[in-house]
VODOZA-569177 format. One record per atom (N, C-alpha, C): residue in three letters; x, y, z. Coordinates in steps of 0.2 Angstrom, whole numbers, padded with zeros to 4 digits, always signed. Atoms other than C-alpha are relative to their C-alpha. Layout:
<rs>
ALAXYZ
...
</rs>
This chain:
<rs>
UNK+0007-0003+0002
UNK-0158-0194+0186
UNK-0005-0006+0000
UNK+0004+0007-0001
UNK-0169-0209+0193
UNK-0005+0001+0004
UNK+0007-0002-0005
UNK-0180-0198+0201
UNK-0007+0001-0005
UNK+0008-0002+0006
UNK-0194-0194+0185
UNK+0007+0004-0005
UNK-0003-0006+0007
UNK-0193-0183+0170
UNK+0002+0006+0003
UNK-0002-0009+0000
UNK-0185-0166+0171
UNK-0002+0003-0004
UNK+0006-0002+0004
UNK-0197-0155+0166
UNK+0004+0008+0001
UNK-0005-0006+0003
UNK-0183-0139+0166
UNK+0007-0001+0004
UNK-0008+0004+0002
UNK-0165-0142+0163
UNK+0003+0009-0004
UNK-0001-0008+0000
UNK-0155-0124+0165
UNK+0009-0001-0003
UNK-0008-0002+0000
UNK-0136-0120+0158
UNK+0001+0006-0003
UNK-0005-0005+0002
UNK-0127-0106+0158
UNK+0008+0002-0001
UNK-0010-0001-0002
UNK-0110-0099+0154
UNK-0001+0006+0003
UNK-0005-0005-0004
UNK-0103-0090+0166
UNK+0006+0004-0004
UNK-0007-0004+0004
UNK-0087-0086+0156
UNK+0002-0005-0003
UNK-0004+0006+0005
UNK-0077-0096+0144
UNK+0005-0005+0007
UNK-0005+0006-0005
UNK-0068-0105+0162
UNK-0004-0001+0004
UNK+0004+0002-0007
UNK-0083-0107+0172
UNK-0006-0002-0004
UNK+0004+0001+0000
UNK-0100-0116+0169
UNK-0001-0002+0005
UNK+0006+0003-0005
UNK-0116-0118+0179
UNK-0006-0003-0001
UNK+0007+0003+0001
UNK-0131-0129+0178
UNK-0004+0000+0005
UNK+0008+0003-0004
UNK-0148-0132+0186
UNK-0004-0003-0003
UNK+0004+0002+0003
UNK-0159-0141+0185
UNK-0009-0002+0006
UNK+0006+0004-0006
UNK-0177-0148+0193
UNK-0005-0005-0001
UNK+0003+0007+0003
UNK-0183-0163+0191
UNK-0009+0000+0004
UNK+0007+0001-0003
UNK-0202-0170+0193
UNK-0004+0000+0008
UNK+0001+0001-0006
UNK-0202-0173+0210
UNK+0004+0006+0002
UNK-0003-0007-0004
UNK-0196-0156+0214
UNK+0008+0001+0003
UNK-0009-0002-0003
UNK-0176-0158+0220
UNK+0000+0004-0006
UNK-0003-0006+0005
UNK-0167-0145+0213
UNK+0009-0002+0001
UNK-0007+0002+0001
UNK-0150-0146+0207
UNK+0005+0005-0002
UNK-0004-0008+0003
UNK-0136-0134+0205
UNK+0009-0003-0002
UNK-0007+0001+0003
UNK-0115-0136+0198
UNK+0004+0006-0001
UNK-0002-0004+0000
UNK-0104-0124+0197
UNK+0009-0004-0003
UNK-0004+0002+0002
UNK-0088-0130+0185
UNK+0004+0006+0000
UNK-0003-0004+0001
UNK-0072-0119+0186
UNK+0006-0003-0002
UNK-0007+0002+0003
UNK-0056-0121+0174
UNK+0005+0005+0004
UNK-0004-0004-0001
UNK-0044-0117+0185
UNK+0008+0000-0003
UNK-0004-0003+0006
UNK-0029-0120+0173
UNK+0000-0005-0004
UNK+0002+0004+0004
UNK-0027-0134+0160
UNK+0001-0005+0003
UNK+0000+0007-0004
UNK-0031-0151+0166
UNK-0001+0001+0007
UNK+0003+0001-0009
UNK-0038-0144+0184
UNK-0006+0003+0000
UNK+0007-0005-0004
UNK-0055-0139+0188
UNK-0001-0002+0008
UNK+0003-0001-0008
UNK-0065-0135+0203
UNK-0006-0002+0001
UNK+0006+0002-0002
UNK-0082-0141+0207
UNK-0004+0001+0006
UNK+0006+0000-0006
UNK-0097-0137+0218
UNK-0006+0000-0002
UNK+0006+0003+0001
UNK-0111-0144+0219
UNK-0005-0001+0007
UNK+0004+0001-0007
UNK-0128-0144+0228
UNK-0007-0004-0004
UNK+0008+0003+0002
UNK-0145-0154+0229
UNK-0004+0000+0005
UNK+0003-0002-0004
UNK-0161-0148+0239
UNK-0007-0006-0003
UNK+0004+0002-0001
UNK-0176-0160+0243
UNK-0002+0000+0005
UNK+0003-0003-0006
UNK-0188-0150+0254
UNK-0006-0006+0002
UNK+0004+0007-0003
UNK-0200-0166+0255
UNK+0001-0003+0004
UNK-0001+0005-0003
UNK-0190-0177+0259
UNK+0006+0004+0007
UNK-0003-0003-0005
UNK-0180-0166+0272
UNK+0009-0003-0002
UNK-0005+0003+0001
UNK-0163-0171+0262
UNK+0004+0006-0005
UNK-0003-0007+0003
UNK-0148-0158+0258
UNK+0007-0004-0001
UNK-0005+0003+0002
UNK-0132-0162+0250
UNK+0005+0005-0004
UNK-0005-0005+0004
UNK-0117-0152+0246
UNK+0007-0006+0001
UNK-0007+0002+0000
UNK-0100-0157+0239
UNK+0002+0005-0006
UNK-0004-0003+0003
UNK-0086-0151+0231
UNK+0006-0005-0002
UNK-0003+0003+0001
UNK-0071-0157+0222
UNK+0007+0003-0007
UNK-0005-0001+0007
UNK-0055-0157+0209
UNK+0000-0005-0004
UNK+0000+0006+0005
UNK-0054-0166+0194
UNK+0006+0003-0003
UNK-0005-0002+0001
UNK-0038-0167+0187
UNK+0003-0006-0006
UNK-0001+0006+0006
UNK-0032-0175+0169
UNK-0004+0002-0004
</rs>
């Protein structure tokens, strides 16, 4: 978060095994998360970040496990 203030900051639930956030910060990137508990001690992770300025796109994913 070392871009400015975020001047709207989004979280919803999904379900009790899934959360999603967004977010968008001052300088316009937008940000999105998608957490999913796929059983105890494993989730799934997708994640994205748009900056239409600066012509900059970033997508990952991931497991976290523990």
């Amino acid at each position: 978060m070392n871009s400015g203030l975020i001047f709207l900051l989004l979280q919803l639930a999904a379900s009790s095994m899934s959360r999603v956030r967004g977010k968008i910060d001052s300088n316009g990137v937008t940000s999105a998360l998608l957490e999913e508990r796929l059983s105890m001690g494993l989730n799934f992770l997708l994640s994205a970040e748009v900056d239409h300025k600066k012509k900059d796109y970033k997508f990952g994913f991931g497991l976290t496990v523990g």
